[in-house]
C-alpha positions in Angstrom: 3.3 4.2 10.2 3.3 7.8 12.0 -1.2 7.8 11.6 -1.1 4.2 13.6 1.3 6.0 16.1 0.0 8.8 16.3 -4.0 8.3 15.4 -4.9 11.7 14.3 -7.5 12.5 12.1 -5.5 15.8 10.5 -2.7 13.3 9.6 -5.3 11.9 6.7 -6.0 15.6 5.5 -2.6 16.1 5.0 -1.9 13.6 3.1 -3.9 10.4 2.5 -1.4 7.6 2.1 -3.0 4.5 1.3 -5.3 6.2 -1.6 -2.0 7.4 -3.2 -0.1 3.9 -2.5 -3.3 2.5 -4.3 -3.1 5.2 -7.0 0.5 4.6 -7.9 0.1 1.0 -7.8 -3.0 1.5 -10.4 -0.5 3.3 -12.7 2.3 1.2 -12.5 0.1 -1.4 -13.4 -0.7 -0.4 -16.8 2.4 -0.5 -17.7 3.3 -4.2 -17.1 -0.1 -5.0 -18.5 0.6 -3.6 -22.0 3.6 -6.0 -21.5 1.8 -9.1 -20.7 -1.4 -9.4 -18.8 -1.1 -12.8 -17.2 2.7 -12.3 -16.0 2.0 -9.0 -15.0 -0.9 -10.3 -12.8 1.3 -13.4 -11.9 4.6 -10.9 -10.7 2.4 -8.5 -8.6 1.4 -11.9 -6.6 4.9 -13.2 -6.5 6.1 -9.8 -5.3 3.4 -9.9 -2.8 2.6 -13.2 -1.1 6.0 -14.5 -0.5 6.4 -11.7 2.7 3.2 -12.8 4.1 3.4 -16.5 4.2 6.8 -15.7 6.3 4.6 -13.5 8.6 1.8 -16.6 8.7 5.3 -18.6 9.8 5.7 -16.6 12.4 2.0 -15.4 13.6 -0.1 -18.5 13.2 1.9 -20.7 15.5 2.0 -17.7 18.2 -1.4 -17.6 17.7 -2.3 -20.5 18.5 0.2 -21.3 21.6 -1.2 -18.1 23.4 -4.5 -20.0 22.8 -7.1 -19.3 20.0 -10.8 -20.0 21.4 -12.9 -19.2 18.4 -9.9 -20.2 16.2 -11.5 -21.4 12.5 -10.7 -24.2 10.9 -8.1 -25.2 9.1 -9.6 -24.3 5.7 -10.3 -20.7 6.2 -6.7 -20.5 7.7 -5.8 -20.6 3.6 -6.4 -16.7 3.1 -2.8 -16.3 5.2 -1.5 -18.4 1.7 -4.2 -16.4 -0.5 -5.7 -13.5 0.6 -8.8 -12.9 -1.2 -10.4 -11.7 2.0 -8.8 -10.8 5.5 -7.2 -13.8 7.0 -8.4 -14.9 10.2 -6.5 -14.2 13.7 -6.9 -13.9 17.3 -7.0 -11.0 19.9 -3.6 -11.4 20.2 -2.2 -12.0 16.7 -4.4 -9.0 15.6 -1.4 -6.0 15.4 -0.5 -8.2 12.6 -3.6 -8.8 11.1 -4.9 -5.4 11.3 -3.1 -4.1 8.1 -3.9 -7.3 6.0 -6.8 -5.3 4.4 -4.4 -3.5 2.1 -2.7 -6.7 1.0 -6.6 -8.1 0.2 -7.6 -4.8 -1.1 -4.4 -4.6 -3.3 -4.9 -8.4 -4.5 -7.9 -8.4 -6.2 -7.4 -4.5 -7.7 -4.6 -6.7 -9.2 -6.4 -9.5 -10.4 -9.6 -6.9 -11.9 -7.0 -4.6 -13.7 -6.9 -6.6 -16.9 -10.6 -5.8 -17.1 -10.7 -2.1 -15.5 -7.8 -1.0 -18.3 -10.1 -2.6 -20.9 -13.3 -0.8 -19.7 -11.5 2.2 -19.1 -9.6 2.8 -22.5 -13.1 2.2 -24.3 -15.0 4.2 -21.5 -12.8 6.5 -19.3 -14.7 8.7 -17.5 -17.4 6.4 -16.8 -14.8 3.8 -15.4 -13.1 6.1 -13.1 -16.8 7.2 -11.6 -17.7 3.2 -11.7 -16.0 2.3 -8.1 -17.8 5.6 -6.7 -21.2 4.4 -8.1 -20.7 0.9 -6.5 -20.0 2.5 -3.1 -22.4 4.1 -2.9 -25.0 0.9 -3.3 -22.9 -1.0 -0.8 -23.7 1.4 1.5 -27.3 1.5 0.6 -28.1 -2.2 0.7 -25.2 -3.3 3.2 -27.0 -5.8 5.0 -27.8 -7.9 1.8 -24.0 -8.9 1.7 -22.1 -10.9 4.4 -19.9 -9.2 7.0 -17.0 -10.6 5.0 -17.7 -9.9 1.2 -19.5 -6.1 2.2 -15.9 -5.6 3.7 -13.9 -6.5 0.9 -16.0 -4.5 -1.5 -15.9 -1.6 0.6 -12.2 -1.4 0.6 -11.9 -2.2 -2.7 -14.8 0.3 -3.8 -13.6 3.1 -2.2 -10.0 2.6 -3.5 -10.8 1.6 -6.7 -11.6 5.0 -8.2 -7.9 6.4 -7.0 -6.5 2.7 -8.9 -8.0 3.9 -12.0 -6.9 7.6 -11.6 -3.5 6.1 -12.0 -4.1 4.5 -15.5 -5.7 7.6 -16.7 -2.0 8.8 -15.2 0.1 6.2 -17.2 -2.0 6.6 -20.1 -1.4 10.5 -20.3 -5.3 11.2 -19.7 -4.5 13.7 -16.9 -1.8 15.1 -19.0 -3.9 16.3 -21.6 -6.3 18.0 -19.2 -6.3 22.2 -18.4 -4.7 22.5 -14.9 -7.3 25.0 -13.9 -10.2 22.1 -15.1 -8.6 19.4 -12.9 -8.0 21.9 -10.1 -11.2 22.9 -10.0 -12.5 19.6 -10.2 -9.9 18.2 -7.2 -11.2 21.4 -4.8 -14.7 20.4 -5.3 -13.9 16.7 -4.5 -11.6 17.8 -1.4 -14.8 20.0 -0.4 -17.8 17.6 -1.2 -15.7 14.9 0.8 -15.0 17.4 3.7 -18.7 19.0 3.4 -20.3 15.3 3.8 -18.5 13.8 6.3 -19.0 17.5 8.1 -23.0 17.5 8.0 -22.9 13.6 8.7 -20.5 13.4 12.4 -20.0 10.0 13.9 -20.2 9.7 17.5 -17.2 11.1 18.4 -18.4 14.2 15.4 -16.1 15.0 12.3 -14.7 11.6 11.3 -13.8 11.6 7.4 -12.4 8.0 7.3 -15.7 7.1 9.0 -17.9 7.8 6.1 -16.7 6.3 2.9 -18.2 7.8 0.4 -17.3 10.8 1.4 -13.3 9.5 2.0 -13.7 8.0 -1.5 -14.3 11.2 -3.1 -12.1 13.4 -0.5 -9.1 11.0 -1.8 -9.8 11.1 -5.9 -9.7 14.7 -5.4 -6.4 14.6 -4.1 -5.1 11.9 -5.4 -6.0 14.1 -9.1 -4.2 17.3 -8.2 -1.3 15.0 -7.5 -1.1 13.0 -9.9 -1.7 15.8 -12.6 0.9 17.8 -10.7 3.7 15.3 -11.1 6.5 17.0 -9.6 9.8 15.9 -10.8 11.8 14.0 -8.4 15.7 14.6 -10.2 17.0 16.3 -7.2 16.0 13.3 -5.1 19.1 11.6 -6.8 21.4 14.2 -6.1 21.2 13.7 -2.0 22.3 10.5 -2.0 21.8 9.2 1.9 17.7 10.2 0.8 18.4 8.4 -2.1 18.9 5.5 -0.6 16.4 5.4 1.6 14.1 5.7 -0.7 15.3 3.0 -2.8 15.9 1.0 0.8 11.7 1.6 0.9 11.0 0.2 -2.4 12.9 -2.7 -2.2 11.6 -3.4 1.5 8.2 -1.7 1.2 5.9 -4.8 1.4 8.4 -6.0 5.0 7.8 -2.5 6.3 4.3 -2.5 5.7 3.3 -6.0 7.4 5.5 -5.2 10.6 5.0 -1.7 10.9 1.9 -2.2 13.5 3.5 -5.1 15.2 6.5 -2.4 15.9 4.6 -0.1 17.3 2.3 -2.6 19.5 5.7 -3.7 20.8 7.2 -0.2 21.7 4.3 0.6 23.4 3.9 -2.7 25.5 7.9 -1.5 26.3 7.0 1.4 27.4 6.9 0.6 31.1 9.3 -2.3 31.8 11.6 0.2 30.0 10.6 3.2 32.4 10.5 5.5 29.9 8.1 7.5 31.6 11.2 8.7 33.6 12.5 11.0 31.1 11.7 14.3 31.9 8.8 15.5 29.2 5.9 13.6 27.6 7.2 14.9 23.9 10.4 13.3 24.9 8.9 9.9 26.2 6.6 9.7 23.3 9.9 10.5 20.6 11.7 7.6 22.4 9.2 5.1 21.8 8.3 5.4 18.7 11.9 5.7 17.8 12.2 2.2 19.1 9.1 1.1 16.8 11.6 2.3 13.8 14.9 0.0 15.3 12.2 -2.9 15.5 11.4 -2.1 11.8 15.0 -1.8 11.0 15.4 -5.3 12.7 12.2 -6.6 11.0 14.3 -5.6 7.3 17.2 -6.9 8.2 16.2 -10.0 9.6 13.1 -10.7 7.0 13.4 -8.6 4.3 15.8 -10.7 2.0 12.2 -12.5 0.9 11.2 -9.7 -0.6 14.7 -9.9 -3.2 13.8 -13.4 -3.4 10.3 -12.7 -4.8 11.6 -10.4 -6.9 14.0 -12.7 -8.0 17.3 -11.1 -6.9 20.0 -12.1 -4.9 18.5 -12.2 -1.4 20.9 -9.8 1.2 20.4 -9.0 4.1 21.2 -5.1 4.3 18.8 -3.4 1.0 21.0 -0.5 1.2 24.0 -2.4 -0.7 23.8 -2.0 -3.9 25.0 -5.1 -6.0 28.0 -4.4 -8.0 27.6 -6.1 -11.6 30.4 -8.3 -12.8 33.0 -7.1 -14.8 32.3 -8.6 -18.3 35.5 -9.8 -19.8 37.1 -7.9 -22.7 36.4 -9.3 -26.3 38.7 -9.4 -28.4 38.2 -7.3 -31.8 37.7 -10.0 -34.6 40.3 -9.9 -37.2 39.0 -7.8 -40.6 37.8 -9.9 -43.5 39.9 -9.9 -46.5 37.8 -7.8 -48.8 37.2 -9.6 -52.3 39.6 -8.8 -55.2 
């Protein structure tokens, strides 16, 4: 949310989110898989589709009374129920639709895993360097794919490295490793990535997230040291308003995500009829707004995020930061001692 407020490129150096959201996601996959393979696919969908048919509720029909010239038809509108590639939208509905990539991206990472955990426990290496390989083709020979499939394949591609880093994670692989080896190996990565997207500038010069290859390898390198790091997270427990926030993220993380941009789009359009640019410094007009992009947020939870407990199957609420008390279970009486045998 702060990189689509605040669009600068150093904000990806510091920390590349979505490669890490994708990395975690990779490793807690693994674990529901050993489970069962077809529920674990069949939850990740029900955890995830359920928040964006109520944002296709909402969008579509906006859509489409602010008037939707090259609208598609009816047909393609099906990828806002099942997202196997970017769902369509208007000028105006595209704040929403901007971010849809992840949910796409996400999808089908979910619906390959069954297959990437079995190729990578016979053939790790190989697997995690698979992704990279097939990147790096797209790029080559583009323009034999469709605007449409090269797009989902690039996301997924460039991703799907990181995805896999997590089951070597969950599986122990990195564990196992020297921390100098890995190290070294996530400094090269962080360097090639930098050192190609350096020597190869776009037209407004150093633009990492601009080259993907070169993003792709920046972010396993990253996305290595950190998960082979694995900093314990005890204390987090021990601050309890943190706490909660945290867990206030987790259970609306999928709400925040699809209305983040929408928030901002909105503070930004508020910016005038507001008059913020009244208060005395820029810092402080630009602190205001994007403080109202996180009450719209808090709004977009309260008011929407109850779909996400119904997905996963809990008692919808409307504020995540109350925690369900569980029912007292009624005492049981001790059953009277049998008579031992004379």
């Amino acid at each position: 949310m702060v990189f689509h407020a605040f669009p600068i490129a150093a904000l990806e150096l510091v920390f590349p989110s979505m490669a890490v959201m994708f990395a975690l996601g990779g490793s807690l996959m693994v674990k529901s898989l050993d489970r069962a393979e077809v529920q674990a696919v069949r939850n990740r969908l029900r955890r995830l589709l359920p928040a964006l048919w109520v944002m296709a509720l909402i969008v579509v029909p906006l859509m489409i009374r602010d008037g939707w010239p090259d609208r598609p038809s009816w047909p393609h509108m099906l990828l806002w129920v099942f997202p196997i590639a970017d769902p369509p939208s208007s000028e105006y509905g595209s704040p929403a639709a901007g971010v849809l990539w992840y949910l796409v991206t996400y999808l089908w990472l979910v619906l390959l895993s069954p297959l990437l955990l079995r190729l990578y426990r016979r053939w790790n290496l190989p697997t995690v360097l698979l992704p990279l390989v097939g990147l790096m083709l797209l790029m080559a020979y583009r323009d034999m794919f469709g605007d449409t499939v090269a797009w989902v394949a690039h996301n997924v591609l460039m991703f799907g490295a990181c995805w896999v880093l997590g089951f070597a994670h969950r599986e122990g692989d990195l564990a196992k490793l020297r921390p100098a080896t890995v190290l070294g190996v996530a400094a090269a990565c962080v360097g090639g990535g930098l050192g190609w997207a350096y020597l190869h500038p776009g037209e407004e010069g150093f633009d990492l997230t601009g080259r993907p290859v070169a993003y792709a390898i920046f972010s396993v390198g990253f996305v290595l040291a950190l998960l082979r790091w694995t900093p314990r997270m005890d204390w987090l427990a021990r601050i309890r308003p943190l706490d909660g926030l945290v867990s206030m993220v987790n259970n609306r993380a999928v709400t925040i995500y699809l209305w983040h941009n929408v928030a901002i789009t909105v503070a930004i359009a508020l910016y005038d009829p507001l008059e913020l640019w009244k208060l005395p410094t820029q810092g402080f007009q630009t602190a205001v707004d994007f403080s109202i992009a996180i009450a719209l947020i808090g709004v977009a939870v309260l008011v929407l995020g109850w779909v996400e407990d119904l997905a996963a199957r809990r008692r919808p609420r409307l504020s995540p930061f109350v925690r369900r008390r569980e029912p007292a279970r009624p005492a049981v009486a001790a059953p009277e001692p049998v008579p031992a045998a004379h």
